[in-house]
C-alpha angles and dihedrals in degrees: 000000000000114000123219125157093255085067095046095051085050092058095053100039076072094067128081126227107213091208101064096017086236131110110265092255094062092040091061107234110124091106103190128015105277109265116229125185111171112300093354127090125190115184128177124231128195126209135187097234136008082231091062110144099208094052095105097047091044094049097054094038087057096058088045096059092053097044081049104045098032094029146278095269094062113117103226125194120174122201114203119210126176137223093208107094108224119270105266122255131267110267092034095062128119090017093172097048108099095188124029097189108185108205099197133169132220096214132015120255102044098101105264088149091054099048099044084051101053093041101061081043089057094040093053092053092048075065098260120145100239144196129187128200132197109213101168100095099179102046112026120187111169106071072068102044086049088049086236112120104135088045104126119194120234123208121246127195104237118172089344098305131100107242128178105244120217134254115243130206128147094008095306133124106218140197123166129164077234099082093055096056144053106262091213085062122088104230098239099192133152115228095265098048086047094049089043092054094049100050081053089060087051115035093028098055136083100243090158124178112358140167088195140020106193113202115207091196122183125268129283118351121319142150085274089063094048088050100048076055097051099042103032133047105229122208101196143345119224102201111215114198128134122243104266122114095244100055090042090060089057088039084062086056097049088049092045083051098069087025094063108110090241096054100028098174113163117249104232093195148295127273109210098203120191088017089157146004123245124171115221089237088054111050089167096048120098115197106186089202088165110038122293123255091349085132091049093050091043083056095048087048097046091041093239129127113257085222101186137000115211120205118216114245132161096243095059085060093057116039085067095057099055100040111263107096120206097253082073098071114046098175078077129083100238086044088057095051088046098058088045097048085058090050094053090044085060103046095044079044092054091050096049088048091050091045114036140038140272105280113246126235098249119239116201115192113207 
């Protein structure tokens, strides 16, 4: 039997591509006109992604059609291409974010979640273009404290590639691990599933245009911290903790972290949460529950700006916990702090910008 490229279409517009539910003609992905030279046949198939799962049996499929149809003693080589542009390098990430701002704890239970969420709140409705990133991939809280939980993310063609795109609310683009599992199940994952997880949050998703890219990152110091460092070039940390000793003490670790010379990433300031106690049927009343001023005198001793105290009120509490968190509401006292607290978060932003370099993506050899 003679060849010729007409025969060789024919043969694959009999085979079915699972992905589009269509035969691999009308799905387009015949790339080039098939080559023949003699005996032998090389087409060029085109795939969405270079993670299709139906790659292998196409593929096959598609060399069995043409034995079939042109005969069993045709040489036939296929040559895969993909639409998906690969995913961008490290170092070249993120091109369109001007401020990436981690907010990191240096213990669990002082209210970093909360911070980090009211403060790209606040910074959107400054006017910011904001971002907001869920780093803790073992205990998410955002997708809750957006009231979004059964938010679930869809995938967009930008520039050739699939990306997640983000959730928005408030003003607030939004990813969390938390919208890709159920939150009644504990996340039992070993370190590199969890960092893998997390570089696909970052450099899979359609962050777009932002003037700042806020990273609620876990407590204390993990692999998760080492690879935000490694993948992303930080412009400052804002450290969260409450007054009391023992929180202070972690509060030092967390600073030392980004301190250290291999990492060298500027402290932007301190946030000094539940800094007092006032009860909702006594505005003018300051209880200091947890130690008065520890986080002002932490910031004296480490050289860095307290840029914000935040009271404990109930409200506070529970306007997390329903979804419409404080910063939303600036007629209150915690929304005031809150916006102040963003104002202080650009301005100490902007000097850093005008003073320092550019931070460094941090290599750390084994």
């Amino acid at each position: 039997m003679t060849l010729y490229p007409k025969l060789i279409m024919d043969a694959l517009a009999t085979v079915t591509y699972a992905g589009t539910k269509k035969n691999l003609v009308e799905s387009g992905m015949v790339a080039d006109t098939p080559a023949i030279s003699g005996n032998k046949v090389k087409i060029v198939l085109e795939f969405p992604r270079d993670t299709d799962p139906f790659l292998k049996s196409t593929v096959k499929a598609a060399e069995a059609a043409i034995k079939y149809h042109c005969g069993k003693d045709v040489e036939v080589e296929v040559e895969t291409e993909f639409k998906s542009k690969p995913r961008p390098e490290v170092g070249k990430l993120l091109p369109g974010v001007k401020n990436i701002i981690a907010v990191s704890s240096g213990k669990g239970g002082v209210g970093k979640s909360t911070v980090a969420t009211n403060l790209a709140i606040a910074l959107a409705r400054l006017g910011y273009r904001v971002g907001l990133l869920d780093c803790d991939i073992f205990g998410p809280s955002v997708p809750k404290m957006f009231e979004v939980e059964d938010a679930r993310p869809y995938a967009v063609n930008v520039d050739g590639r699939d990306l997640i795109e983000p959730i928005e609310k408030y003003g607030v683009k939004l990813l969390s691990i938390g919208f890709f599992v159920s939150p009644d199940t504990a996340t039992l994952w070993r370190g590199g599933m969890a960092t893998n997880a997390l570089k696909q949050l970052i450099a899979d998703a359609d962050w777009g245009e932002l003037d700042y890219f806020i990273l609620d990152t876990p407590p204390g110091t993990s692999d998760i911290h080492l690879t935000l460092l490694q993948t992303l070039a930080i412009t400052g940390a804002v450290i969260v903790s409450t007054p009391q000793q023992v929180a202070l003490a972690d509060a030092r670790k967390g600073i030392d972290m980004y301190r250290n010379e291999k990492v060298n990433v500027p402290i932007l300031g301190l946030v000094e949460n539940m800094a007092w106690f006032t009860p909702a049927e006594l505005p003018e009343n300051k209880y200091y529950i947890f130690g008065k001023e520890g986080c002002r005198q932490l910031a004296q001793e480490m050289d860095v700006p307290l840029l914000a105290q935040i009271p404990l009120v109930q409200g506070i509490c529970e306007s997390g916990d329903q979804g419409c968190p404080a910063a939303l509401n600036s007629d209150t006292m915690t929304g005031l702090a809150f916006i102040n607290l963003a104002q202080s978060v650009v301005t100490v932003t902007n000097k850093r910008n005008r003073e320092l370099a550019a931070t460094k993506i941090v290599d750390i050899k084994k």
